[in-house]
Every structure is written in structure tokens, then in C-alpha cells.
C-alpha positions in Angstrom: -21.4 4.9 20.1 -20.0 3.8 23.0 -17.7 6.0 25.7 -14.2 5.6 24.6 -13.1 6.2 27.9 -15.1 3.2 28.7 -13.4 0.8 26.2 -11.2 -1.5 27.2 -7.4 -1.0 25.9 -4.2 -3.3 25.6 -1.0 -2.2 25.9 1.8 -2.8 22.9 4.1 -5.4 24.4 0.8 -7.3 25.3 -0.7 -7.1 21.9 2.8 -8.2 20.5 2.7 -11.2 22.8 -1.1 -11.7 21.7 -0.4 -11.7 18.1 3.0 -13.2 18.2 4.9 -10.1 16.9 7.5 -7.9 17.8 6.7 -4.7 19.2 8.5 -3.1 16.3 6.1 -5.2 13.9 3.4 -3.6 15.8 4.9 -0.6 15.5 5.4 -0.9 12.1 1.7 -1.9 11.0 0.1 1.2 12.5 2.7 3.2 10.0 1.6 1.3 7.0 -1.0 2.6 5.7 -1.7 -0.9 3.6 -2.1 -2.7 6.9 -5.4 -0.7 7.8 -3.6 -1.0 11.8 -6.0 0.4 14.2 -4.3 3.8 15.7 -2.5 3.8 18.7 -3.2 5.7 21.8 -0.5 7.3 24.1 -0.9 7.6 27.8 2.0 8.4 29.7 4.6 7.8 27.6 2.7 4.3 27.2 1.5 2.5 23.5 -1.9 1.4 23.8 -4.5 0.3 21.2 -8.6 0.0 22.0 -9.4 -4.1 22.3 -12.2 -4.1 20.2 -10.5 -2.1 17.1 -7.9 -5.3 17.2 -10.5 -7.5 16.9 -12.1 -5.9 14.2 -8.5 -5.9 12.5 -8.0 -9.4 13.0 -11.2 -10.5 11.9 -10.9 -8.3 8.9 -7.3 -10.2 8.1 -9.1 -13.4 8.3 -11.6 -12.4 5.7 -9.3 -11.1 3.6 -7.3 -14.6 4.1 -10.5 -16.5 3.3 -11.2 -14.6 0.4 -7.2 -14.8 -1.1 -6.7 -11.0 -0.8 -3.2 -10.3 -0.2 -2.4 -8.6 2.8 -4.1 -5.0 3.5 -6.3 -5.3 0.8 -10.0 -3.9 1.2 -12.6 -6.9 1.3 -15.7 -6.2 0.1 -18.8 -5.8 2.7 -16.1 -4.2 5.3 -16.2 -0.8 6.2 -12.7 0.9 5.7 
């Protein structure tokens, strides 16, 4: 697996801007456990998440659009 220190992160107001949300909305999709958010990390005071666990989100969400699963849902064939 690869070095997490080594992983490239984005901050919360960026990822907002990125997926057209609120930082609140952000902040609220890592609480819900429904959501399946990837976890945030804290540096400094500072919200960050890991790029490539957003992208495994987002794809994930577009399966489950693909596939008609409401929101949050588990989609077959994905690891949880």
C-alpha cells in the first residue's frame, strides 16, 4: 500500500469548490454514515481529505447513480 504521507491531499474549501458544495455539506457527508465520506484529516487546525479516497467516492456515487441506488447505498462489486 502506498505511503500515506506520500498521497496527495485537498483541502476542504477546495474540495467544496471541486464538487460544488458547501463546506458545511462537506462537513456534513463525512458525519453521515449513509454517505460512505472518506475521513478527514486534520493538520494544523486545517480539514483535509486524501485525493484519491475522493475519487474512489465519486466514482462509487456514479455507480450507484448508474445502477438507480439511492444515495449511500452499497453497490454490489465495491468494497465498503
Amino acid at each position: 500500500m502506498t505511503d500515506k504521507s506520500s498521497r496527495p491531499l485537498i483541502s476542504k474549501p477546495a474540495l467544496a469548490k471541486d464538487l460544488n458544495a458547501s463546506t458545511r455539506t462537506i462537513d456534513r457527508w463525512a458525519r453521515d454514515p449513509h454517505m460512505d465520506f472518506p475521513a478527514p484529516l486534520k493538520i494544523n487546525q486545517r480539514v483535509f481529505f486524501y485525493r484519491d479516497e475522493i475519487e474512489r467516492w465519486k466514482l462509487s456515487r456514479v455507480r450507484a447513480l448508474i445502477k438507480g441506488k439511492p444515495a449511500g447505498e452499497h453497490v454490489e462489486g465495491e468494497a465498503a
